[in-house]
Structures are given as C-alpha cells and as structure tokens.
C-alpha positions in Angstrom: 103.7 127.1 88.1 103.0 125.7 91.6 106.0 126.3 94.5 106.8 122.8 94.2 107.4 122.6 90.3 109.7 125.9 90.9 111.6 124.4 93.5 112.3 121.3 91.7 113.9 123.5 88.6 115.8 125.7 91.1 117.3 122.5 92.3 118.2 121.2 88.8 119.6 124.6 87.5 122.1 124.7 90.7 123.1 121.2 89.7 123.9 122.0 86.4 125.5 125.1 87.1 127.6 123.0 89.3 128.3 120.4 86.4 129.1 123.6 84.0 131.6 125.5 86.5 133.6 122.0 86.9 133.5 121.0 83.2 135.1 124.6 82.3 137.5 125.7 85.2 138.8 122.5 86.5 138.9 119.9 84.0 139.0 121.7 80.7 141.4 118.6 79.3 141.4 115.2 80.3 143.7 112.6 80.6 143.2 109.3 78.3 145.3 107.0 80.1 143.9 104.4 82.6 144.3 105.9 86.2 145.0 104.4 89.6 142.9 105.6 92.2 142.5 105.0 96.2 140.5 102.6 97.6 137.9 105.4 99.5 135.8 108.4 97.9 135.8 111.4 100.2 132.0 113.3 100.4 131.0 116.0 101.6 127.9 118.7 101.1 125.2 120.5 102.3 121.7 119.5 102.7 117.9 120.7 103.4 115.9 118.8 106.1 112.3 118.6 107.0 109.4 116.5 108.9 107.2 116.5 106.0 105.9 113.3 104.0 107.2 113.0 100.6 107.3 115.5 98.1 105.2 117.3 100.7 106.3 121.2 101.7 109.0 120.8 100.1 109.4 125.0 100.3 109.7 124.3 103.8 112.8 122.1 103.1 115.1 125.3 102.2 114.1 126.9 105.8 116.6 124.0 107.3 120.1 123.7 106.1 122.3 121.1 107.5 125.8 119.0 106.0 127.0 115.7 105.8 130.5 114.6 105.4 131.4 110.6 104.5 132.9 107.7 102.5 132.8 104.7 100.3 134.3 101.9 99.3 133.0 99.8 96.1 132.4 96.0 96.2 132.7 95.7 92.6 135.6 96.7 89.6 133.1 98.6 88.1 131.7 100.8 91.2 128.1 100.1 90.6 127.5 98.6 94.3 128.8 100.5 97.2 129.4 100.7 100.8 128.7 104.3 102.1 129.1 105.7 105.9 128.6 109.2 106.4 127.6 112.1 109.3 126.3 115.0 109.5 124.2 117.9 111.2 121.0 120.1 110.3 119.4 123.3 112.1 115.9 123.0 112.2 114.2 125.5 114.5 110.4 124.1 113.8 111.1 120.2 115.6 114.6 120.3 116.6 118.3 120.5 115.1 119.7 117.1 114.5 122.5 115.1 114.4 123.1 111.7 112.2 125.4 108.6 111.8 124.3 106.6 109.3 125.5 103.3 106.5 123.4 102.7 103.1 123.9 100.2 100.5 124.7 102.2 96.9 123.3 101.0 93.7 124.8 103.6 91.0 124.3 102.4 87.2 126.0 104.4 84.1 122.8 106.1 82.2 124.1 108.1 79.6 128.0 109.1 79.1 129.3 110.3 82.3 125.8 110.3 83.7 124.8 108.2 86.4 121.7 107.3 88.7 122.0 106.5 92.1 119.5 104.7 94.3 120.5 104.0 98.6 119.2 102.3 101.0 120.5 101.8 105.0 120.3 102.2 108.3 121.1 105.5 110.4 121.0 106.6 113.9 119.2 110.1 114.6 119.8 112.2 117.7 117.0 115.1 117.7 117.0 117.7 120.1 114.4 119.8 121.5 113.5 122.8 119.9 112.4 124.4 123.6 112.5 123.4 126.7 110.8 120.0 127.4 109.0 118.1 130.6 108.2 114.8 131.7 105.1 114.1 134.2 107.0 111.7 137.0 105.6 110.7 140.1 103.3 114.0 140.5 105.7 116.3 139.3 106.3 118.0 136.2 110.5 117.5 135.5 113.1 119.2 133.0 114.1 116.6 129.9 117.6 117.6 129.9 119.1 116.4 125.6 117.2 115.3 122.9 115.9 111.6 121.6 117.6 109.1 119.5 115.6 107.4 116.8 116.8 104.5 114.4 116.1 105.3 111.1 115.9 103.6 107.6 117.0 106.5 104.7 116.0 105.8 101.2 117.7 108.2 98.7 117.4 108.5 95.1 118.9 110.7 92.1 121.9 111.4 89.8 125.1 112.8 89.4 128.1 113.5 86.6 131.5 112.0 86.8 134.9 114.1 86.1 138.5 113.0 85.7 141.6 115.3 85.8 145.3 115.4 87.0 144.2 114.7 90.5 141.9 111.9 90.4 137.9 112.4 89.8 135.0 114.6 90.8 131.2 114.1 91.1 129.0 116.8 91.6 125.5 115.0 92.7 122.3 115.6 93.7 119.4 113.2 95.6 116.2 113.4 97.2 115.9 111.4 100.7 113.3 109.7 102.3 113.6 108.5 106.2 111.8 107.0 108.2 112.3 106.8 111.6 111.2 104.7 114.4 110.9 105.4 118.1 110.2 109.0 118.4 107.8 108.8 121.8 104.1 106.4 122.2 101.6 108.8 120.5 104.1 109.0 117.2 106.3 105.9 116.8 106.6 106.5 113.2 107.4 109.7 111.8 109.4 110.9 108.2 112.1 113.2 107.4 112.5 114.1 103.9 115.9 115.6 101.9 117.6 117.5 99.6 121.2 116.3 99.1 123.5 118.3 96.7 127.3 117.0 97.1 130.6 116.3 95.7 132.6 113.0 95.9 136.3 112.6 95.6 138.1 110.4 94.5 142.0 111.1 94.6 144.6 109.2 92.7 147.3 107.0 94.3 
C-alpha cells in the first residue's frame, strides 16, 4: 500500500473515530421534537497545509499543522446552500507560516441518513510570510524585505460530514480536502497551489 493510500485511511479512521466518540458519549438519546436553533453555526478545527498540486505529497501535508475558526449562515430552510466566513493560521517551516481570511459558497446535500457531502467554493485572502530572511535588489543595493506577501486566493474544498442533535442544539464532525489557488505570489510564479486537510466540528446551539 503506497503512502498516499495509507494516509487517506488514517484520515478516514480519525473521522470515524470522531463520529463514534460523539454518537456514544454525547448524544447517546435524542430528542424527537422539532428544535429551534440560532441563526449562525460556530466552526472551528485543525488543518494540514502544503504547496503541493493535488493529491500530490500529501505525506508532506501532516509536516504543517495550522486551525481555522468561522461561521455560517444558510440561505435556504433546508441548509443545503450556505454562506461561510472563516480565519485561520498554519506553521509551515518549508515556504512560510500563513495567515487566511477567507468567504466560500456551501453546497451540502443529505446522502445517506445523517450523512452529508459538502462541496465550497470562494474567495480568500493569504498573507505568507518568509520562511528566512528575504532581499530585494533596489537601485544597486541588495535591501532587507521586512513581512511576508499577500496573495488572493480562490479555495475549492470538497468532502463529508455526520450531523448530531442533543439537549443543546447540533454537532457535526467533518472532514474535507482543499484545493487553492492563489494568484500574485511574485513575476517568475504568479500562480501557485496550496492543498488541505480539513477535519472540524460545527455547532449549532439552540435558541
């Protein structure tokens, strides 16, 4: 079995475990009435960064560890389209830590039960900053680049998740797979792509 086939169950089985320690300590009964819930979700979790194309290295992913922390509000009754904002942080010693702002578009149909898919698509803004120290060549002199550079980029994420409900409103353990690109990183590379592993929760309290 090839790294990137074992790294794809290791992401699966900590998904699963997650789904599994939520079903049996927190919402071992649920409640069959119709609930009343607040108008944002709450997310947060932890994610693994790289400058790799996708599905590429993805060991590599698991050497940079970041989180991102957001919400959402849905456009429709049945919260299949969705409004995200979120920010967050990675450390990323080979090209730079990083810092994110960023909006998507949510598509998140029902598959099976309490199964769902998700698929996003947005806009974020990407502060990178230099892993050493960097120059710039101006007028015959070689000068200190104090910071890091901002590039606008367009994440495409994709992947599932499992829905709870209990006493306190509901849960949803999730994980997804991201694809950015990112524009504007200096002349010789105006293009370049970060790829993502995303494993999160999203809250959803009651009124």
């Amino acid at each position: 079995m090839n790294s990137s086939l074992r790294l794809k169950g290791i992401m699966i089985f900590l998904f699963l475990c997650c789904v599994l320690l939520l079903n049996n300590k927190v919402f071992a009964q649920e409640s069959v009435l119709e609930q009343e819930y607040r108008k944002y979700s709450i997310i947060a979790g932890i994610q693994f960064q790289n400058f790799a194309l996708p599905f590429k290295d993805l060991e590599s992913n698991f050497t940079h560890p970041g989180f991102f922390i957001g919400s959402e509000i849905s456009y429709n009754q049945k919260e299949t389209l969705i409004q995200q904002a979120g920010l967050g942080a990675y450390a990323n010693k080979d090209i730079g830590n990083g810092l994110f702002l960023s909006t998507q578009i949510v598509y998140r149909p029902k598959i099976y039960n309490k199964f769902y898919g998700e698929l996003k698509a947005g806009l974020s803004y990407l502060r990178v900053f230099h892993p050493t120290q960097a120059y710039i060549y101006e007028n015959g002199t070689w000068n200190d680049i104090v910071g890091g550079k901002s590039q606008l980029g367009i994440p495409l994420d994709f992947g599932f998740g499992y829905s709870f409900t209990s006493s306190l409103g509901e849960l949803s353990p999730f994980m997804l797979y991201q694809i950015a690109p990112a524009l504007f990183y200096n002349d010789t590379l105006p293009v370049n792509i970060y790829t993502s592993f995303l494993i999160g929760l999203r809250v959803k309290l009651l009124k």
